[in-house]
N, C-alpha and C positions, 0 to 999 in steps of 0.2 A: 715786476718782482714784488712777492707780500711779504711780509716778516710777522710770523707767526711767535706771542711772548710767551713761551712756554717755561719757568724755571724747572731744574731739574734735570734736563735731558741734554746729554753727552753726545759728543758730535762723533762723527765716523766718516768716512768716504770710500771711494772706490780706488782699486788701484793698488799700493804699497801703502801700509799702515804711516800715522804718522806719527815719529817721534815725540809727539808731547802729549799721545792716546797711548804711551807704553803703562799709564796707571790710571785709574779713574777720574772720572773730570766729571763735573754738572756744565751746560749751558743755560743762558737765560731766557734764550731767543731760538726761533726755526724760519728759516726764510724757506721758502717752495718757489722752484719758477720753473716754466713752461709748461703747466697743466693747463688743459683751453674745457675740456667736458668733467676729467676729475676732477673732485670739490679736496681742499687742503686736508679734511679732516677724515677725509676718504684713505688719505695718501699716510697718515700719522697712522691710522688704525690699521694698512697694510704691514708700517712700522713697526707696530706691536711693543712700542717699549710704554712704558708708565709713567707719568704724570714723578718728579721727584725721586726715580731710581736709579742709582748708580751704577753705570756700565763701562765697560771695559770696549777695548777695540774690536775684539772678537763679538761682542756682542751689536754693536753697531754695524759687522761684516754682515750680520745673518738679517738686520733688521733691513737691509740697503738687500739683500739677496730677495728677503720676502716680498720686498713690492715688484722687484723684478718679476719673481711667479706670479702675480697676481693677472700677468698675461696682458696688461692695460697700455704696455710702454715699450717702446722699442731700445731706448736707451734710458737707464740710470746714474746720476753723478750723485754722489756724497761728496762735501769735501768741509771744512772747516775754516771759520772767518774770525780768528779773538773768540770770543764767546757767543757765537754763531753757529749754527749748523745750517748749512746750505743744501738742500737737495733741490737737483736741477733736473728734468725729467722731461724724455719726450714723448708725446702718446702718440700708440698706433693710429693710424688713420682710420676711417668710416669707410666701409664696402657701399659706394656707390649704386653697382650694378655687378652681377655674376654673367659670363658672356663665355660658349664654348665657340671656340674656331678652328675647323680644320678636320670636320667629321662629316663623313657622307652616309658610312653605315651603318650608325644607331643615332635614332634622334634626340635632339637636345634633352628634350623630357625626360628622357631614360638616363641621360647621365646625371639630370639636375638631383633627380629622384636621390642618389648617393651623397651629392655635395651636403656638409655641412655648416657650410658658409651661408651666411644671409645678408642681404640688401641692409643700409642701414645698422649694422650690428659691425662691434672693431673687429677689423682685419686682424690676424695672426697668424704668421708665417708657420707655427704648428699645427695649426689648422687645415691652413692652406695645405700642406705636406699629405694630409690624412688627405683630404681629399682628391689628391695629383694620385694617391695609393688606391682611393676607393675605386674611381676614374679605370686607373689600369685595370683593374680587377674586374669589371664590368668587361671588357674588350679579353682578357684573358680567360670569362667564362664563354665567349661567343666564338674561341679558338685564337682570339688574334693577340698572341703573348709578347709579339715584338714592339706592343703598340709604345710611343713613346708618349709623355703625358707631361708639359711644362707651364709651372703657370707662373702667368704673370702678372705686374700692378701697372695700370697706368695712374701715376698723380693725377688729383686735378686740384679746384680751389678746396679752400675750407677744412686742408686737412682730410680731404676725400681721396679713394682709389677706386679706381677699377679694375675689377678682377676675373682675368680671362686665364682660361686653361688651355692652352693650343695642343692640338692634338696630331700627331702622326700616327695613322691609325694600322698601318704598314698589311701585309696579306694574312688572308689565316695560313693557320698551323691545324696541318688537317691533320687525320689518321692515315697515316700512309699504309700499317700494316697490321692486321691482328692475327694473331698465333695462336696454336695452343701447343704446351705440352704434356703430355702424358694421356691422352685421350685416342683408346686403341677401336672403341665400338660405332663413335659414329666420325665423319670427316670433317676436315677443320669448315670446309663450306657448309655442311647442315648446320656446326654450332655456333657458324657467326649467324645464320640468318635467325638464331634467339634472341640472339644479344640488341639492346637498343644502340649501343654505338654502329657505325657502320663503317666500313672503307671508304676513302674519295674517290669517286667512279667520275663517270662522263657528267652526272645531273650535281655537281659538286656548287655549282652555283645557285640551287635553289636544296638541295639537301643540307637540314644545318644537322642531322646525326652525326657526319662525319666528320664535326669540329670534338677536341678532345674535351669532355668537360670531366670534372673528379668522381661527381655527385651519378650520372651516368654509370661510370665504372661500378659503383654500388649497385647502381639498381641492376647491374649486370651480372653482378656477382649472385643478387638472390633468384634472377631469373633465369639464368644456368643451373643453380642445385633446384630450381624447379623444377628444368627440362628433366635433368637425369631420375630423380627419385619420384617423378610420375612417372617413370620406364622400369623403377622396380629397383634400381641404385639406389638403395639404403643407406649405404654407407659414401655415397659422393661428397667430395670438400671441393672447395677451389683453393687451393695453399696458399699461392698469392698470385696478385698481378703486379705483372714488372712493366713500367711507362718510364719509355726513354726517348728523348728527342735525339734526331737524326744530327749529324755533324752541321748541318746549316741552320738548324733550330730551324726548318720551315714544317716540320713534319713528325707527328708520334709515332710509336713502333710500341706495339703494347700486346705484352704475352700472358697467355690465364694458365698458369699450372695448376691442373689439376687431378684429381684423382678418382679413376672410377669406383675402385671396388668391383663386388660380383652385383650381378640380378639377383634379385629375389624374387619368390612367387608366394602365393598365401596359402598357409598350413591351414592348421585347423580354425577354424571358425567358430567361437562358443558366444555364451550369452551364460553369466551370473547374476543372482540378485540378492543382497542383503537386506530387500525392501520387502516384506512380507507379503504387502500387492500389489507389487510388480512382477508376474508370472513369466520367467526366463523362454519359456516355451511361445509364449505368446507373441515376445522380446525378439525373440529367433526368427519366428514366420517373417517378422518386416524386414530382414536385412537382405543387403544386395551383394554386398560380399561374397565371396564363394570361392572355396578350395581350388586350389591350383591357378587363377588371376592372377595377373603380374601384380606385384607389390605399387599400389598406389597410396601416399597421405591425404590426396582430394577424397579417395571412394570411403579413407576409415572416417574422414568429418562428414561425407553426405552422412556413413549411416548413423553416425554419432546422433547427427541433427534430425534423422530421421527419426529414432529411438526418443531422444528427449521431444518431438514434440508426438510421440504415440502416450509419452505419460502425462503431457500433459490435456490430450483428449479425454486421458482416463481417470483426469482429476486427480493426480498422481504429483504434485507439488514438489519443488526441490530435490527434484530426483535429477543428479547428475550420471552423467555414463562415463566411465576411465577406461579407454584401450590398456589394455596391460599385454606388450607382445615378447616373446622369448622365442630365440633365435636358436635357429638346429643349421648349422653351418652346414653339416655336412652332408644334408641334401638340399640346400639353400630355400629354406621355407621360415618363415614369420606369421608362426603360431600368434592367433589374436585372441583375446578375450577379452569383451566388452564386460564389464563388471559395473551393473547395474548401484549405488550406491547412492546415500541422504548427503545430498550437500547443506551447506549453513544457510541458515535460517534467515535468508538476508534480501530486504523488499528495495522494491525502485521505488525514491522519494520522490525524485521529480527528473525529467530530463530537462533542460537548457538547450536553448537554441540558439547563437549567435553569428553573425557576420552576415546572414539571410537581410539583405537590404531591397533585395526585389520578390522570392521567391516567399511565398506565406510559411508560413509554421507546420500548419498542417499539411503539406507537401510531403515535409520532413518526417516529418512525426508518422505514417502514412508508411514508410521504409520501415518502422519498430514494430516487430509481433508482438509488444508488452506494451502496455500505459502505467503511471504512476501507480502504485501501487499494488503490482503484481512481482510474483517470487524474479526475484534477479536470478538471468541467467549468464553469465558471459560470453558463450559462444553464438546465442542470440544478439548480442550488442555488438560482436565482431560481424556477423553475417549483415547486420542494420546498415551497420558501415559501407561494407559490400554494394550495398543497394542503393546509397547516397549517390558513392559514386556513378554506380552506373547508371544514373537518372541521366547524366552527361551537362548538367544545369552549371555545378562547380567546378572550379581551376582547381581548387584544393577541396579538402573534405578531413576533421579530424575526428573523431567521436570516441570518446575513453569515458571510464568510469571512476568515480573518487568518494570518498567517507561521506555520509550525510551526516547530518544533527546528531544521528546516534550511531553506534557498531554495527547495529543491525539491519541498515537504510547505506542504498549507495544515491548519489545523484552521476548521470549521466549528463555530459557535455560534447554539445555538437558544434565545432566548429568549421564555417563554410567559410569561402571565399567564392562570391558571383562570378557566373563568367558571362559570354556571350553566346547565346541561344536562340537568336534570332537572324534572317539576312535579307535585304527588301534590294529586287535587280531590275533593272531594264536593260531592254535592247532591241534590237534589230535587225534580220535575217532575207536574204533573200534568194531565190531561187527558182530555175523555170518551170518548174510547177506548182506556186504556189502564190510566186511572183515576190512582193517587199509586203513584209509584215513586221508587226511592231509586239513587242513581248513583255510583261511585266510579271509580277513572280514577289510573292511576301510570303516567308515560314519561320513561325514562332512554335520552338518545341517547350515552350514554358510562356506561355499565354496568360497577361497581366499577373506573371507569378503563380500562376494556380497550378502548374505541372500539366496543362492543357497543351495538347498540339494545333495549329492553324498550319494549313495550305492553300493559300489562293493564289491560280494562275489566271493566265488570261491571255490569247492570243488571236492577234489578230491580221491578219492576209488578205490579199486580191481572191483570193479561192477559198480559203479554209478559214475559219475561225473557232475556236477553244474557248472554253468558259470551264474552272474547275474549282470545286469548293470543298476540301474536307477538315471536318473539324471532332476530337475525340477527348474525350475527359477519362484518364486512367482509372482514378478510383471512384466509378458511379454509386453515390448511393453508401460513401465509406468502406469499399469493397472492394477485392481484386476484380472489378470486374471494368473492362474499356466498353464507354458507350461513344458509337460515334456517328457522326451522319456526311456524305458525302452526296456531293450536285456537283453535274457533269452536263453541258449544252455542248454540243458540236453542230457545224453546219459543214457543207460541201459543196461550191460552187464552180467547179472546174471544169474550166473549156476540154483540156483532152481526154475526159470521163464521157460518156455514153450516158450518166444519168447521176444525179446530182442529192445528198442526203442531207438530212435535219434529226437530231436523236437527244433528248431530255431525259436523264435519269435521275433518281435522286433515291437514296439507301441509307438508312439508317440501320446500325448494326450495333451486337453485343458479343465483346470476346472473353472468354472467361476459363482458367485452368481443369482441367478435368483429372488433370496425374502430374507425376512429376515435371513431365516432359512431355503432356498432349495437352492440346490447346484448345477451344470448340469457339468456332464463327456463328450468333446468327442471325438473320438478317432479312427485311424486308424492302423492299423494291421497288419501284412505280418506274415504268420506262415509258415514252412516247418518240415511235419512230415513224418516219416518212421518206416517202423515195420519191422527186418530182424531177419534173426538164429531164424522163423518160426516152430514149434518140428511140428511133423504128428502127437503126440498125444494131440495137443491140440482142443480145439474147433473147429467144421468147420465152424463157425461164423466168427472167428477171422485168420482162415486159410483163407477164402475166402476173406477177407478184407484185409489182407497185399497181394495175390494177384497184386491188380490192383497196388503195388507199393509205390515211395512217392508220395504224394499231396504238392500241394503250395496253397495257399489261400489268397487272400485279402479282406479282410472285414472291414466295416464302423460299428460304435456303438456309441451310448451315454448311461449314469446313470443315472439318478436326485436320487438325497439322499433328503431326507427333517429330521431334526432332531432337534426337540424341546430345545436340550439342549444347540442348539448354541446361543439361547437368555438369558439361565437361569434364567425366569420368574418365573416358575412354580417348587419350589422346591421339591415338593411331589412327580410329575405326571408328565413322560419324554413319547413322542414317537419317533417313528424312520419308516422310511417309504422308500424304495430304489427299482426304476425299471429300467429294463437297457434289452438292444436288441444289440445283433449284426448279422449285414448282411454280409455274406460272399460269394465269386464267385470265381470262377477258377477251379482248377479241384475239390473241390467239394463248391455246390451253399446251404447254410443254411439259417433259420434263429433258431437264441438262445435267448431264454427270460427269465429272473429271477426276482421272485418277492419277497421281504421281509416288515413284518408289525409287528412293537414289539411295547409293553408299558408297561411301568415299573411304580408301584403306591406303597405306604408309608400307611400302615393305624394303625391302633390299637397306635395311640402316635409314629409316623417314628418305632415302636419295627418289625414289619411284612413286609416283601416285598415282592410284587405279579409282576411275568411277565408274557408276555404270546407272542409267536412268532408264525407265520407264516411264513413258506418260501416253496418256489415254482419252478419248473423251466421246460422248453421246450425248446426242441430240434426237428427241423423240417427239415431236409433233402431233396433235391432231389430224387425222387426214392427212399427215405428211406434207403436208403445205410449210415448212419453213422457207424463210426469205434469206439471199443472200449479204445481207447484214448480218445474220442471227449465227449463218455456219459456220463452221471452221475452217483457217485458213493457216497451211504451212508454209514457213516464210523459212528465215536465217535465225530464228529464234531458238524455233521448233527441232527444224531439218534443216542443217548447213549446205552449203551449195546449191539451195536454188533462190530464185528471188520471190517476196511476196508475192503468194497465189501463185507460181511458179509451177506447183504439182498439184496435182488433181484434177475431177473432173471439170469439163470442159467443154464450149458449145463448139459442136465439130464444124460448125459454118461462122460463125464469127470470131470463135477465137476467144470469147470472156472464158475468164476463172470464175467458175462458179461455187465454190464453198461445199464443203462433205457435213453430212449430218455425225459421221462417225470419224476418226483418226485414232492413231495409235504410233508412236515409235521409239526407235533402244537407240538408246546412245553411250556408247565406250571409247573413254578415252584416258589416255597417261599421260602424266606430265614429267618431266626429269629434265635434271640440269645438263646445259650445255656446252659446260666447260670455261665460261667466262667466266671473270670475276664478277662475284655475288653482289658485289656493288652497282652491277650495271641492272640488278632486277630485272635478267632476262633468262627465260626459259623456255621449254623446246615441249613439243608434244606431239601426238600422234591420233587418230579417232577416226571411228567407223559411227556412219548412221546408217540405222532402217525403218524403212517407216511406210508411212498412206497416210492420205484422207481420202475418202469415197461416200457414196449416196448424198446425192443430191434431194432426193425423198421425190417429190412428182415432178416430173420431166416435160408435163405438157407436151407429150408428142412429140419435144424435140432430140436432134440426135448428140444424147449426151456422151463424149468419148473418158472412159476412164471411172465411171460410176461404180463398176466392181473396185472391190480391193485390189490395187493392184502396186507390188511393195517396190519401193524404189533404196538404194544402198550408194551411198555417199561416203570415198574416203580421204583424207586433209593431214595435212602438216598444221600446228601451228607456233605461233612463235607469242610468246606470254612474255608482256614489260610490265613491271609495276612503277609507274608514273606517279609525281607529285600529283598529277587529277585524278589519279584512279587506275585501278589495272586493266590492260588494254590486251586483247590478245587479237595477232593475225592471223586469220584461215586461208589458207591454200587448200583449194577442194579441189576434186575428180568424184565425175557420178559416173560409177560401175554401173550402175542399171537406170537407166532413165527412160522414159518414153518420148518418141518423137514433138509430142509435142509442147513438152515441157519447158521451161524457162531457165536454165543453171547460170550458175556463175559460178568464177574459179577464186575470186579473192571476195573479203572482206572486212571490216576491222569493226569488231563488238566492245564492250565492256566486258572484261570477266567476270563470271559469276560461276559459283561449284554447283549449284544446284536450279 
């Protein structure tokens, strides 16, 4: 105990006032006892009273309440001794150690990350509370809202605790059911598969969409008035959503009322200007727009964006574009008029980069069609944004614009959050063609930050061996343009092969935009191939072709891809369009041509999906001497239902597949749902193929069966899952027209892919 000689100061305590503090009193003295880490004068200046002030009881109540807030002491006494004030005080104890127990399905780190408790630092049972609340909160955003969260102290010496939160983390609280009402044009199954929330289906134990979260529901809420008003719903709301837990609280029930409205289609189409050179006519020719379109907000920003950057080719400065649309109900059309107009005079000072801890600056920077000091445009700093994210480098992405130095100056602020971009595998496979192989595998789509892709694989077997290298730098040169090089070694040592391969490529290439939506590959080539350990009972096609030995080749080529969904205007009706040539010379002179034309359409309410592909291709030789390495071969890729080299020509006496210089085939097929719940990501479809590959080119005299065109027609069921690894589709074939000597099969299970 200390006795602190303080004259002046009037005693108080806790409790019931005391009858001889009914009027004011001085004391001379202050005793403090059980403080061990607070210092005395710590505890007087919590007090707050003065040096020689005359207080009253009421005032000694507040001065005894305020060290209690001070959060230092688990118990306060005041109490009075003759001309003594006594304040007896316990302090909270020291957090030893934070310790969670009792959680299997988020780890420690993830909860710690909430606590605001620290090692070393006083314990307080306020504290403590916030974070048993942060705690829950965490598990009730992962769906698990029953979780129970207790913490507790253990003493130890010194005035020390340890502090553990025990946890009962109890099951989740799925989505049991999502609804809608008032939604007459398309069915509740087309507009849950919009929505990011999902139903609890069969894969509930690796799907976490179908845990309920708040933050979800929003983004659910913008990506439904998305779905409808790119279909021409002008006027769609969602009124509200109703989230009710079921009577056992293990499960949410959540309904979207909303409101269609009509379709709309696009009236008239104008182009104003108040810009004296900016020529409205000139303004007009660039738009895509066009009378009678279903109403889309994507098509009026493409051509917004398209318009402001024709003035800015034309040197045409702070020239903004304003939709001005007025609505003729009553034959449901939205008259547009883009109105050419002088926005404010207002420059980028500088943009800001932060949170970029791995990836450079100029990555970023790289996403902006403006640098410091060009006219500010908004809707270009919106589209930047766009582009942040789709790099796919960050978890988050914010980028907004705010005042600079002056009125007339904005600074632009980017803010990232890194994510993970990279993933380095091994493993190991085996099987009795190839026997036990060993696999490794490293891909970095942002390469020491620079926004560079790497892929190197590597595989290696009793029979087969792989070596793969491609590496591309998106903006060559400060440019939209991707340079990239790719090396490819394979060997082939396989006992039940008839003759055994070795092939060295290496291609370096350049991709670059030619339109909005077309793309141009081009590319140069160095190939070294070889065909050895030749059997005499194989083909004399392919005997006489490994003959002349290896070949070396150099060849020139380009692609152009054109593919509608790179603008995502048209969300019913996608195509895809791809031609490409390669010329080749050395010891042998080619040329190769492949054509491909798909398009993919939405009808019956998005419930039906219709594709239909063509693909193509030629192979033109010198002397018609190509080798069966070089031809083409239809597999399950190409033509479902037969097996690799399965169709085509063919040596009428041993039986190899020998490769077509030419191929060509259609493929149509629909997809539609098949009546299960949407959550199970399973769909039903139907398809026809027809097709060839033929000419083998010189025959050597042998008798090749099937060297004419000759068309084969395959038709299948199939069954579409989309899996946490990927969408999986099963084919069930039947070949209506096959030749004897063909190779079919009736099942198979691919990766989906639309085109």
């Amino acid at each position: 105990m200390r006795t602190v000689a303080i004259v002046g100061l009037v005693g108080a305590f806790s409790g019931v006032a005391d009858p001889a503090l009914a009027q004011n009193f001085a004391f001379n003295a202050v005793t403090i006892s059980g403080n061990q880490r607070v210092a005395d004068g710590t505890i007087l200046t919590f007090a707050g009273i003065a040096r020689g002030e005359q207080v009253t009881a009421a005032t000694v109540n507040d001065a005894s309440q305020r060290i209690r807030e001070s959060g230092l002491f688990s118990e306060v006494n005041v109490r009075t001794q003759g001309n003594t004030l006594v304040i007896d005080v316990v302090e909270f104890p020291t957090v030893n150690r934070i310790n969670i127990e009792g959680n299997s399905q988020v780890r420690d780190a993830q909860l710690l990350e909430v606590v605001r408790s620290e090692p070393r630092r006083v314990y307080t049972p306020t504290q403590a509370e916030a974070d048993t609340a942060a705690i829950t909160e965490v598990y009730a955003s992962l769906g698990r809202i029953n979780a129970v969260v207790t913490p507790r102290i253990i003493p130890l010496s010194d005035n020390r605790v340890d502090l553990v939160f025990e946890v009962v983390e109890a099951g989740l609280t799925e989505v049991e059911r999502i609804s809608f009402v008032g939604n007459r044009t398309y069915s509740e199954g087309r507009l849950r598969r919009v929505l990011e929330t999902k139903q609890a289906g069969i894969l509930r134990s690796v799907i976490s969409r179908d845990t309920f979260a708040a933050d979800r529901i929003a983004v659910d809420r913008r990506v439904l008035t998305d779905f409808y008003q790119s279909r021409g719903y002008a006027d769609f709301r969602v009124q509200n959503v109703d989230v009710a837990l079921t009577r056992e609280r293990d499960a949410y029930l959540v309904t979207f009322n909303v409101q269609e409205g009509q379709q709309f289609k696009f009236g008239d189409v104008t182009v104003s200007s108040a810009i004296p050179e900016a020529d409205a006519a000139v303004f007009r020719d660039a738009l895509k727009t066009r009378s009678g379109a279903t109403y889309s907000p994507e098509m009026l920003d493409s051509d917004i964006s398209r318009l402001e950057l024709l003035a800015t080719r034309m040197g045409i400065n702070f020239l903004q574009v304003e939709p001005r649309i007025t609505r003729d109900d009553r034959n449901l059309r939205l008259n547009v008029e883009f109105a050419l107009v002088r926005g404010e005079r207002i420059f980028v000072e500088r943009i800001d980069i932060e949170g970029n801890s791995t990836t450079l600056d100029r990555v970023i920077r790289n996403q902006f069609r403006v640098v410091e000091g060009d006219p500010f445009n908004p809707r270009e700093v919106r589209e930047a944004a766009e582009r942040i994210r789709a790099l796919g480098f960050f978890q988050n992405a914010a980028v907004n614009a705010r005042e600079g130095s002056s009125a007339s100056q904005v600074i632009v602020d980017v803010d990232v959050e890194e994510g993970p971009t990279g993933s380095l595998s091994f493993g190991a496979n085996f099987n009795t063609d190839v026997g036990l192989g060993l696999l490794a595998s490293y891909k970095q789509q942002n390469f020491l930050g620079r926004g560079q892709r790497l892929d190197f694989q590597i595989s290696t077997a009793e029979t087969n061996r792989v070596f793969n290298f491609d590496f591309s730098e998106p903006n060559f040169l400060g440019r939209d343009l991707r340079a990239g090089i790719g090396i490819d070694y394979q060997t082939t040592d396989n006992e039940n092969a008839n003759f055994d391969t070795e092939r060295f490529t290496l291609r370096p290439s350049l991709n670059f935009p030619v339109s909005d939506n077309g793309r141009l590959t081009t590319f140069y080539a160095f190939s070294y191939e070889d065909l050895t350990d030749v059997s005499d009972t194989v083909s004399q096609v392919i005997q006489e072709e490994a003959a002349s030995g290896a070949i070396s080749t150099n060849s020139l080529g380009y692609t152009y891809s054109y593919d509608s969904r790179r603008g995502g205007i048209d969300p019913l009706t996608s195509f895809v369009f791809r031609f490409g040539q390669e010329f080749g010379i050395g010891d042998a002179d080619y040329i190769q041509t492949t054509a491909l034309a798909a398009v993919e359409t939405k009808v019956l309410s998005e419930e039906l999906t219709l594709r239909a592909t063509i693909e193509g291709g030629s192979l033109d030789y010198a002397n018609n001497n190509s080798r069966v390495t070089d031809r083409f071969f239809l597999g399950s890729r190409l033509m479902r239902g037969f097996d690799a080299g399965g169709i085509g020509p063919r040596d009428a006496d041993t039986g190899d597949a020998l490769g077509g210089n030419k191929f060509a085939v259609a493929r149509l097929e629909a997809e539609f749902p098949l009546g299960l719940p949407e959550e199970y990501g399973i769909s039903g479809g139907l398809f026809v193929d027809h097709g060839s590959v033929w000419d083998v080119g010189n025959t050597f005299d042998a008798d090749v069966l099937y060297n004419d065109y000759t068309a084969r027609t395959v038709v299948g069921a199939t069954i579409f899952w989309t899996t946490p690894i990927g969408p999986l589709r099963f084919n069930f074939t039947e070949a209506l027209d096959a030749q004897t000597e063909d190779e079919t099969k009736s099942f198979d299970v691919t990766i989906s892919t639309n085109f």
